[in-house]
N, CA, C and O atoms as CSV, one atom per row, in Angstrom:
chain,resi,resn,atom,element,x,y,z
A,1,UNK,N,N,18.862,9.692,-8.047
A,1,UNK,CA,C,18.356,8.439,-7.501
A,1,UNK,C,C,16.877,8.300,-7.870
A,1,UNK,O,O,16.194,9.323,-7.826
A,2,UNK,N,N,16.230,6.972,-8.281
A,2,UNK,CA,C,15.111,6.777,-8.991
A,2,UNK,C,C,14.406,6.805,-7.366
A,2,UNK,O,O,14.960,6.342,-6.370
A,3,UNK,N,N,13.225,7.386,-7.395
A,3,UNK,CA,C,12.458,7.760,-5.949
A,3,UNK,C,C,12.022,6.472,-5.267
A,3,UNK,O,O,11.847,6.395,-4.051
A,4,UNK,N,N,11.855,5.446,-6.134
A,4,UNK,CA,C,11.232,4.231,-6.229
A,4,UNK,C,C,12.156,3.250,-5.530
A,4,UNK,O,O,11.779,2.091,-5.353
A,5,UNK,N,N,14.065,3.911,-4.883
A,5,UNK,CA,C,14.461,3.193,-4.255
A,5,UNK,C,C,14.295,3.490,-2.903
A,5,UNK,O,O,14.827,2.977,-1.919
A,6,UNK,N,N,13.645,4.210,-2.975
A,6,UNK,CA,C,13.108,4.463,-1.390
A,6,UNK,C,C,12.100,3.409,-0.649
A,6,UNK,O,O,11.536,2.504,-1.264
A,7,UNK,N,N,11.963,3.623,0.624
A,7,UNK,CA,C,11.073,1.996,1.387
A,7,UNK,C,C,9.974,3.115,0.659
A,7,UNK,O,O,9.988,4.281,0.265
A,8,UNK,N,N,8.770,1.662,0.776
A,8,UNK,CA,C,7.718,2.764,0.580
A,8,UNK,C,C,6.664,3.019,1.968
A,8,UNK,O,O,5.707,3.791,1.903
A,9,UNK,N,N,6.968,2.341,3.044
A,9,UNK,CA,C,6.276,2.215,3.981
A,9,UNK,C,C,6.989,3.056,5.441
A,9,UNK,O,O,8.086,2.575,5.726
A,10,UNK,N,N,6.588,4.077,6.271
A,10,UNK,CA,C,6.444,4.879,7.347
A,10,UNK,C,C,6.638,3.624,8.067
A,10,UNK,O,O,6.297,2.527,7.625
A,11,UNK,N,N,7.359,3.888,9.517
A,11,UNK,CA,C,7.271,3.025,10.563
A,11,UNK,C,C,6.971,4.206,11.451
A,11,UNK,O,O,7.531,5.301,11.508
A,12,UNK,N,N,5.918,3.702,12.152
A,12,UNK,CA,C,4.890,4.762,13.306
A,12,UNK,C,C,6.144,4.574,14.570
A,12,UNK,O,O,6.389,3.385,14.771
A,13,UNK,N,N,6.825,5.385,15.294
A,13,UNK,CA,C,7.477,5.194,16.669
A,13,UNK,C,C,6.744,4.108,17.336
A,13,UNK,O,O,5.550,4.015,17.049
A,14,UNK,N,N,7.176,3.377,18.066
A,14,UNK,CA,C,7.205,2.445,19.551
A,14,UNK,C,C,5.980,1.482,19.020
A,14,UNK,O,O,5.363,0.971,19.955
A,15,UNK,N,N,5.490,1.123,17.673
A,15,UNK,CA,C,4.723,0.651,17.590
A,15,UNK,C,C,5.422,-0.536,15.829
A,15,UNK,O,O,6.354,-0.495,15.027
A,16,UNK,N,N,4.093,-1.472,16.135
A,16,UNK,CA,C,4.767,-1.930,14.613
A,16,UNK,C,C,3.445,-1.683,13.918
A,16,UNK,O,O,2.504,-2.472,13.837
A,17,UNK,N,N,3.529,-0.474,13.440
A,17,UNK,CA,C,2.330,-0.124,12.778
A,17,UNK,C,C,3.256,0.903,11.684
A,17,UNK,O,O,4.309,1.477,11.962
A,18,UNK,N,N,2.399,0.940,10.174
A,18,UNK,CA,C,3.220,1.535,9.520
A,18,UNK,C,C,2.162,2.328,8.386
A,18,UNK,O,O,0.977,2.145,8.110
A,19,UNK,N,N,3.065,3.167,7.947
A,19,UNK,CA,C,2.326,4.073,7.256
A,19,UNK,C,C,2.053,4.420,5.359
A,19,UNK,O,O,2.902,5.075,4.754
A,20,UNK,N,N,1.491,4.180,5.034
A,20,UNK,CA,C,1.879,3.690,3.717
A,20,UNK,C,C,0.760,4.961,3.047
A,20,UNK,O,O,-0.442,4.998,3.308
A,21,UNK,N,N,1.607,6.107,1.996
A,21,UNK,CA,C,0.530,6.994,1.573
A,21,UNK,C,C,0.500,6.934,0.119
A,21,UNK,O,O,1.325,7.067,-0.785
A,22,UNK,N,N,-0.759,6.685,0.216
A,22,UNK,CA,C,-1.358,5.730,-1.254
A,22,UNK,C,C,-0.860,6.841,-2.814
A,22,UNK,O,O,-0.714,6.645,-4.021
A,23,UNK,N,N,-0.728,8.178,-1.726
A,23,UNK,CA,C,-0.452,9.453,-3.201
A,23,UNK,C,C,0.798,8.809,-3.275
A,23,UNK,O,O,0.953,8.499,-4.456
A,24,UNK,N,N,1.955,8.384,-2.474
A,24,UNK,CA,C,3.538,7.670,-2.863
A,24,UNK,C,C,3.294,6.897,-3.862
A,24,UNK,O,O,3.668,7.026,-5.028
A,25,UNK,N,N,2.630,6.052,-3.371
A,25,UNK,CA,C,2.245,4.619,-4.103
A,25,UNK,C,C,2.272,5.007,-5.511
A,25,UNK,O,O,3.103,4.947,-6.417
A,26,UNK,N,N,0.677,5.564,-5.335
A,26,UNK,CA,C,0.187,5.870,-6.873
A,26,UNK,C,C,1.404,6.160,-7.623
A,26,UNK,O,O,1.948,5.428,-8.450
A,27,UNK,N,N,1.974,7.998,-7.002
A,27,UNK,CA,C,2.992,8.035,-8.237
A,27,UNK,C,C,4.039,7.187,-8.798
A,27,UNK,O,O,4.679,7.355,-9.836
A,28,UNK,N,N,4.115,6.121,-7.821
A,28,UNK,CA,C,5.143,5.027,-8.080
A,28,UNK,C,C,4.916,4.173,-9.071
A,28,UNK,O,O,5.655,3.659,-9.911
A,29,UNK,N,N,2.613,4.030,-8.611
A,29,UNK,CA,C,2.450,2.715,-9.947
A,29,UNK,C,C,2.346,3.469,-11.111
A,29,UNK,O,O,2.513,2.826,-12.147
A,30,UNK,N,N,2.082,4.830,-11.240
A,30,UNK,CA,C,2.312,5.297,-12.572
A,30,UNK,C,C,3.821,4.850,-13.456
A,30,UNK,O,O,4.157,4.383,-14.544
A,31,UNK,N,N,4.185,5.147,-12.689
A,31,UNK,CA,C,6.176,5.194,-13.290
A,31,UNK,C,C,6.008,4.008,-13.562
A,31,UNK,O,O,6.028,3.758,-14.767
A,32,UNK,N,N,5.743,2.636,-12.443
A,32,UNK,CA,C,6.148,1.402,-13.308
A,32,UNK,C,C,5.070,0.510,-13.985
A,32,UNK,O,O,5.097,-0.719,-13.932
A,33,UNK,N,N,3.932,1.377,-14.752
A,33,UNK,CA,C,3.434,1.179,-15.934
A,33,UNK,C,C,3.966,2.293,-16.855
A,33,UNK,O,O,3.109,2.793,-17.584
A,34,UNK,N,N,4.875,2.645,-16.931
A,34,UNK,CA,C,5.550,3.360,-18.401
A,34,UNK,C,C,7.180,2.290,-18.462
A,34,UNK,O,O,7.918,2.128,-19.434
A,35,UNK,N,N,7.303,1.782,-17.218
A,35,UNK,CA,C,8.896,0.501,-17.820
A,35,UNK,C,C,8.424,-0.526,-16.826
A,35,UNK,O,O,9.098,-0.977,-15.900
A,36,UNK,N,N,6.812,-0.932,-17.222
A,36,UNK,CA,C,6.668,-2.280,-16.787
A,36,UNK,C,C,7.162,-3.149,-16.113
A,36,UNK,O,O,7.365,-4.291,-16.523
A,37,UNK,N,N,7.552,-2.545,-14.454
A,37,UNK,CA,C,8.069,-3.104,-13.670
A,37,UNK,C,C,6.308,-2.972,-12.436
A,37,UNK,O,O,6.399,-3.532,-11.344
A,38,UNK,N,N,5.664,-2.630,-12.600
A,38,UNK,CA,C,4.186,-2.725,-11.687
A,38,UNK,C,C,4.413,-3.934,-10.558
A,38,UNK,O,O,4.625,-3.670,-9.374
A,39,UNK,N,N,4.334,-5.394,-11.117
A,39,UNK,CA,C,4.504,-6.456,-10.847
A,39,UNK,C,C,5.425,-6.774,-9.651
A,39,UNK,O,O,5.105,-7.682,-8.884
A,40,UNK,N,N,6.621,-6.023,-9.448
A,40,UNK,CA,C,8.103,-5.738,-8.917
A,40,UNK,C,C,7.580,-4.551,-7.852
A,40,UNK,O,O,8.039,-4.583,-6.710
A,41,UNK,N,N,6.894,-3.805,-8.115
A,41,UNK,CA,C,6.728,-2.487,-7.040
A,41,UNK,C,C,5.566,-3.254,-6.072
A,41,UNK,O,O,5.732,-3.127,-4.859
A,42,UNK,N,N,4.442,-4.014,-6.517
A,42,UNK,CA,C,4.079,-4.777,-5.720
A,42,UNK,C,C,4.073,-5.827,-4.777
A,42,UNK,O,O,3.494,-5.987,-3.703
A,43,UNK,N,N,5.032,-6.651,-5.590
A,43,UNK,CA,C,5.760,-7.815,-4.772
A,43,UNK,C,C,6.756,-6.843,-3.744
A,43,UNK,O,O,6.685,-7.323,-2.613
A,44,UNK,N,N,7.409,-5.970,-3.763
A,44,UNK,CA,C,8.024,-5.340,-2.906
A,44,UNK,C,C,7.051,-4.992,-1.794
A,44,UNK,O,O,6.917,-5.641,-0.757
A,45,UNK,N,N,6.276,-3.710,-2.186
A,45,UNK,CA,C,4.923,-3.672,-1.092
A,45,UNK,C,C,4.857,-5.243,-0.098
A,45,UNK,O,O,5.096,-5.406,1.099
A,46,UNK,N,N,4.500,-6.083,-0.992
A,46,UNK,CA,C,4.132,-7.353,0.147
A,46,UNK,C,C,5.216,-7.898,1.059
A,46,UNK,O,O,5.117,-8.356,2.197
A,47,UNK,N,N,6.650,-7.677,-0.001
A,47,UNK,CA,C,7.777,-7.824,1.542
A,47,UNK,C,C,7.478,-7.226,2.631
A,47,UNK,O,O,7.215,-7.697,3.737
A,48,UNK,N,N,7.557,-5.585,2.075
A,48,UNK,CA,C,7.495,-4.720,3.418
A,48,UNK,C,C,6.768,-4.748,4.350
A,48,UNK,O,O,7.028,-4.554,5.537
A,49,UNK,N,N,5.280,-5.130,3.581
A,49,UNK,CA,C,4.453,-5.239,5.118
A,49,UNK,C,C,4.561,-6.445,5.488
A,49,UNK,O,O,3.680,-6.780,6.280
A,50,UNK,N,N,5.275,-7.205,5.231
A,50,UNK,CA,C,5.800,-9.108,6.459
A,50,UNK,C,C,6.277,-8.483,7.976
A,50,UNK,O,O,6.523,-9.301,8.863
A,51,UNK,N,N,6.375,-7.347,8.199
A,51,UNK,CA,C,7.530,-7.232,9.262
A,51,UNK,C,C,6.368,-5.926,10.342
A,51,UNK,O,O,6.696,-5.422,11.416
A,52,UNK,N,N,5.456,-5.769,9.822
A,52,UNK,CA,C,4.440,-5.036,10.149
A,52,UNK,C,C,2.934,-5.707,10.805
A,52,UNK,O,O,2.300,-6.631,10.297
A,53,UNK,N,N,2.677,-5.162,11.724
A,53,UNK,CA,C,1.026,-5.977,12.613
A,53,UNK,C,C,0.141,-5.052,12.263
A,53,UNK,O,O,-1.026,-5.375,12.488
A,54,UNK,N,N,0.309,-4.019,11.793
A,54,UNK,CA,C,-0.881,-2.892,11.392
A,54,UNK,C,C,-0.289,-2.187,10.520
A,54,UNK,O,O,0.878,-1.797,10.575
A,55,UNK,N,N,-1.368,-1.921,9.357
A,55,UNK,CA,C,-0.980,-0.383,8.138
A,55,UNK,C,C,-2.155,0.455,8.617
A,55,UNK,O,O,-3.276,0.182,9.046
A,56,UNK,N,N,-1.484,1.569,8.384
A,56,UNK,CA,C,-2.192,2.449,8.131
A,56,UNK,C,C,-2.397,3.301,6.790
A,56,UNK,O,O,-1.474,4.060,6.494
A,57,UNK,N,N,-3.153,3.266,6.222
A,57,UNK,CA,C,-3.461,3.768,4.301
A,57,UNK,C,C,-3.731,5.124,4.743
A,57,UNK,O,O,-4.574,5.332,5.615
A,58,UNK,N,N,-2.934,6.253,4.085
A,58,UNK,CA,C,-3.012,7.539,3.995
A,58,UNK,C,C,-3.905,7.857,2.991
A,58,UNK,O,O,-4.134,6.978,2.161
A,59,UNK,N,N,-4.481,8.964,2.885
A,59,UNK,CA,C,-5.086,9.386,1.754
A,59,UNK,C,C,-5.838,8.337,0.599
A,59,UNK,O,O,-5.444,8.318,-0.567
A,60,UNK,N,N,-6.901,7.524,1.056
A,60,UNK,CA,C,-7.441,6.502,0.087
A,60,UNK,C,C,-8.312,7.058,-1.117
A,60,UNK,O,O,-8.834,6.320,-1.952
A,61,UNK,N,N,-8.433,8.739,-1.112
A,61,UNK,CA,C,-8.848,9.261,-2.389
A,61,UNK,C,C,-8.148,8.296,-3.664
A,61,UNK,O,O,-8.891,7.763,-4.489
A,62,UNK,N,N,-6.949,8.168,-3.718
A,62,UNK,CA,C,-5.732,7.818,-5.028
A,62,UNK,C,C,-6.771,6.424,-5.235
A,62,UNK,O,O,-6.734,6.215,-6.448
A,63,UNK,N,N,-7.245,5.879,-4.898
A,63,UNK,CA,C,-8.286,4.697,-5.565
A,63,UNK,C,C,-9.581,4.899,-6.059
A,63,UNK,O,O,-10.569,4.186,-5.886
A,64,UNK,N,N,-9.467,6.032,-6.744
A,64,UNK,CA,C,-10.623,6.157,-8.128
A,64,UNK,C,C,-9.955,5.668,-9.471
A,64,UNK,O,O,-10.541,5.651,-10.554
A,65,UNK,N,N,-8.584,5.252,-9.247
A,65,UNK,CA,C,-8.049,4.554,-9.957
A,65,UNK,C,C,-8.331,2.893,-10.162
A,65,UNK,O,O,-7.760,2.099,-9.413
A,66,UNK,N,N,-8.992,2.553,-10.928
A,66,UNK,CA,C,-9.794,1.292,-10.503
A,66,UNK,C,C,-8.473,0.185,-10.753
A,66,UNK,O,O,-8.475,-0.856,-10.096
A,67,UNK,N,N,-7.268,0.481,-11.804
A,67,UNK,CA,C,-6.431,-0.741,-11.761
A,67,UNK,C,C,-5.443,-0.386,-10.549
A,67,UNK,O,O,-4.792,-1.308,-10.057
A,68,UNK,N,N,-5.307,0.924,-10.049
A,68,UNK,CA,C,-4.204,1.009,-8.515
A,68,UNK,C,C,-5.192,0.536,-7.897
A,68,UNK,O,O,-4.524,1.098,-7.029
A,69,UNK,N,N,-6.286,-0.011,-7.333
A,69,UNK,CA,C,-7.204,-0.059,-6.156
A,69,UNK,C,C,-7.066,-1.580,-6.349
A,69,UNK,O,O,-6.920,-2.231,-5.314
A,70,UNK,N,N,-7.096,-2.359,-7.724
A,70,UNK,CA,C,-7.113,-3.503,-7.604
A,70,UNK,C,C,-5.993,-3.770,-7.317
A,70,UNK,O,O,-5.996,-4.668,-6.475
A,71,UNK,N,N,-4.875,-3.410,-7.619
A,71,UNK,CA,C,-3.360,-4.304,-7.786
A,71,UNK,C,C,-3.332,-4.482,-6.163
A,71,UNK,O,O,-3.258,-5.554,-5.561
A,72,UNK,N,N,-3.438,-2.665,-5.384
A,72,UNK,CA,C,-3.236,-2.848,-4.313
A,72,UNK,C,C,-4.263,-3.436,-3.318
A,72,UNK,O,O,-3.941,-3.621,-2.144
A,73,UNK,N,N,-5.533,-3.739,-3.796
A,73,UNK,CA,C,-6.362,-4.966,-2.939
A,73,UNK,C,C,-6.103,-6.551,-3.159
A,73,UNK,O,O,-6.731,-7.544,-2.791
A,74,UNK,N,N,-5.273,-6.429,-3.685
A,74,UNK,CA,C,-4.354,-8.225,-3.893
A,74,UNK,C,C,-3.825,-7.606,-2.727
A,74,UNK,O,O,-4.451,-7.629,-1.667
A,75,UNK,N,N,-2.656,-7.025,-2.851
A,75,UNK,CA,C,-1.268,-7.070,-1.425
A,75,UNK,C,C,-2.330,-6.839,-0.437
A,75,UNK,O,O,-1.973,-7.577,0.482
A,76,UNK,N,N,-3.487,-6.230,-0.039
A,76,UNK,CA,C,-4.057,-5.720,1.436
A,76,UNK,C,C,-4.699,-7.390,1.270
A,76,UNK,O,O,-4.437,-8.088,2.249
A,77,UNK,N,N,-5.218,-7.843,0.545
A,77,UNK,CA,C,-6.450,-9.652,0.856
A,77,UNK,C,C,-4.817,-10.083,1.741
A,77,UNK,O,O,-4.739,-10.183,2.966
A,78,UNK,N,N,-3.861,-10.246,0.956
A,78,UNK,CA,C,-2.710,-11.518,1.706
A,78,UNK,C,C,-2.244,-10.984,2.661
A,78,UNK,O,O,-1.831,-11.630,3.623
A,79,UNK,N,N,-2.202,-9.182,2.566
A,79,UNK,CA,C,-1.781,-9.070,4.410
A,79,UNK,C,C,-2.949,-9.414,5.132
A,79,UNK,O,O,-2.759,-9.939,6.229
A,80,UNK,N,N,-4.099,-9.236,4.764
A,80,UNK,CA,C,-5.331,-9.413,5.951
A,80,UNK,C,C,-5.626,-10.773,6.381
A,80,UNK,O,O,-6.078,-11.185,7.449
A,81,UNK,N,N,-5.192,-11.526,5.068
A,81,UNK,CA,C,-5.043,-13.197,5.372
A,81,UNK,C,C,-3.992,-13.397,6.419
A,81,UNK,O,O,-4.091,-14.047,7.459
A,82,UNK,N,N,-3.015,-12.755,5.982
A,82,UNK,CA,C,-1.645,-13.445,7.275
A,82,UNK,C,C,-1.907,-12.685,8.685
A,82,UNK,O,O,-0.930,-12.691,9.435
A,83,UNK,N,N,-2.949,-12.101,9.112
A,83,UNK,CA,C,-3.095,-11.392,10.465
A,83,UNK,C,C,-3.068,-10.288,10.527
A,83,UNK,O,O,-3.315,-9.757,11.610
A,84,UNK,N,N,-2.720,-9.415,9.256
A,84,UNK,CA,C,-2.505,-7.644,9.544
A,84,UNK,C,C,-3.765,-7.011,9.089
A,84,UNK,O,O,-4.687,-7.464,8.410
A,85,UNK,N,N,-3.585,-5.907,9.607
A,85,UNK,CA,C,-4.724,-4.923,10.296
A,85,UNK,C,C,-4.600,-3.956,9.429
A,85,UNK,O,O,-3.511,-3.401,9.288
A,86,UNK,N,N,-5.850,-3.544,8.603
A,86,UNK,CA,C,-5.467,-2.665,8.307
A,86,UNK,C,C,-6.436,-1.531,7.922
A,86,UNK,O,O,-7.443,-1.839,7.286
A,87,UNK,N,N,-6.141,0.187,8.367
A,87,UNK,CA,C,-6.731,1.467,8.683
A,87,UNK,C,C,-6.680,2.480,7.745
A,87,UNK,O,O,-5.602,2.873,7.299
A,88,UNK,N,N,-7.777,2.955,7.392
A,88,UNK,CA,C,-7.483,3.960,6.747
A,88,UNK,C,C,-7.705,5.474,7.203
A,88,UNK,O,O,-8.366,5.678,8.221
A,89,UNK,N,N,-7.145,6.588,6.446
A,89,UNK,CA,C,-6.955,7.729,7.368
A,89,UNK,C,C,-8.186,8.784,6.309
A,89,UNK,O,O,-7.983,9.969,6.044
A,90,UNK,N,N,-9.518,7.915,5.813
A,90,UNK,CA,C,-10.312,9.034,5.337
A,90,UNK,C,C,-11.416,8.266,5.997
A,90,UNK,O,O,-11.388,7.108,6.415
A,91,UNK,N,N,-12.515,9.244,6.009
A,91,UNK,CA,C,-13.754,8.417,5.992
A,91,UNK,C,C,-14.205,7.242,5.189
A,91,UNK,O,O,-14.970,6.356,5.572
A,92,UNK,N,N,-13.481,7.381,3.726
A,92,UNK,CA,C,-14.091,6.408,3.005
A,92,UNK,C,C,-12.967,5.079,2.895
A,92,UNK,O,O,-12.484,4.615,1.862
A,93,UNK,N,N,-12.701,4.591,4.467
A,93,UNK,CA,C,-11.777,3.694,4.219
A,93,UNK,C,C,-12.450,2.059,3.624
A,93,UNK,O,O,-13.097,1.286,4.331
A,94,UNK,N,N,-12.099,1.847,2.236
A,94,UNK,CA,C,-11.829,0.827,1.793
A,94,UNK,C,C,-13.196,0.208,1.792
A,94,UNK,O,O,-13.152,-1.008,1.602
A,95,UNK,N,N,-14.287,0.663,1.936
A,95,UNK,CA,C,-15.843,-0.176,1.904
A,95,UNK,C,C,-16.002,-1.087,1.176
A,95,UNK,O,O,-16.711,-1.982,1.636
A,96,UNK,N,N,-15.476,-1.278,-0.167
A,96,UNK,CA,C,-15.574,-2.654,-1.004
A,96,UNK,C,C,-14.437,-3.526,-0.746
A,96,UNK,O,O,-14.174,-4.543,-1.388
A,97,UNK,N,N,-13.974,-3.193,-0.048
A,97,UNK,CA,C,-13.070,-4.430,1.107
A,97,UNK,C,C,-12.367,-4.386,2.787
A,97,UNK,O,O,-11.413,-4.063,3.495
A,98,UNK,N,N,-14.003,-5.127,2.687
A,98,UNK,CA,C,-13.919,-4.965,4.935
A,98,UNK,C,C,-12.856,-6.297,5.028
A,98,UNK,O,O,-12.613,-7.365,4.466
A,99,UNK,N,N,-12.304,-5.236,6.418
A,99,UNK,CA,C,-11.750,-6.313,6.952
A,99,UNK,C,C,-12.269,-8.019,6.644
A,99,UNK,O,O,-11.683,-8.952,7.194
């Protein structure tokens, strides 16, 4: 089974808060820049978090990658536009894009 059919997002117990770890991600956007499906792993990302009031970003080291940091600061601008919240789990959460 391709790993990539897996959700990519944690649901936290008793809460609608969810967990999304950017090392998943990454290895995911690697894979779909070698069969150019990137485009498709992202638009998915943005389904998943419709159903979510808070993320939480695991490990935000994986964004010294300057094209994973951008693709995935498109999907975080339109969740933060539609009302979601969103946390990161290092010190260096996300400074070139505050809430």
């Amino acid at each position: 089974m391709n790993r990539r059919d897996f959700l990519l997002l944690k649901a936290t117990p008793h809460t609608r808060t969810v967990v999304l770890s950017c090392e998943e991600l990454y290895m995911r956007f690697l894979d779909s820049r070698l069969d150019n499906t990137t485009a498709e792993l992202f638009e998915r990302l943005r389904v998943e978090l419709r159903a979510a009031e808070s993320l939480h970003l695991a490990d935000t080291t994986w964004f010294a990658d300057a094209d994973f940091k951008q693709a995935l600061d498109r999907v975080l601008a339109a969740y933060r536009a539609g009302g979601g919240h969103v946390g990161a789990a290092t010190a260096e959460s996300l400074r070139s894009n505050p809430r």
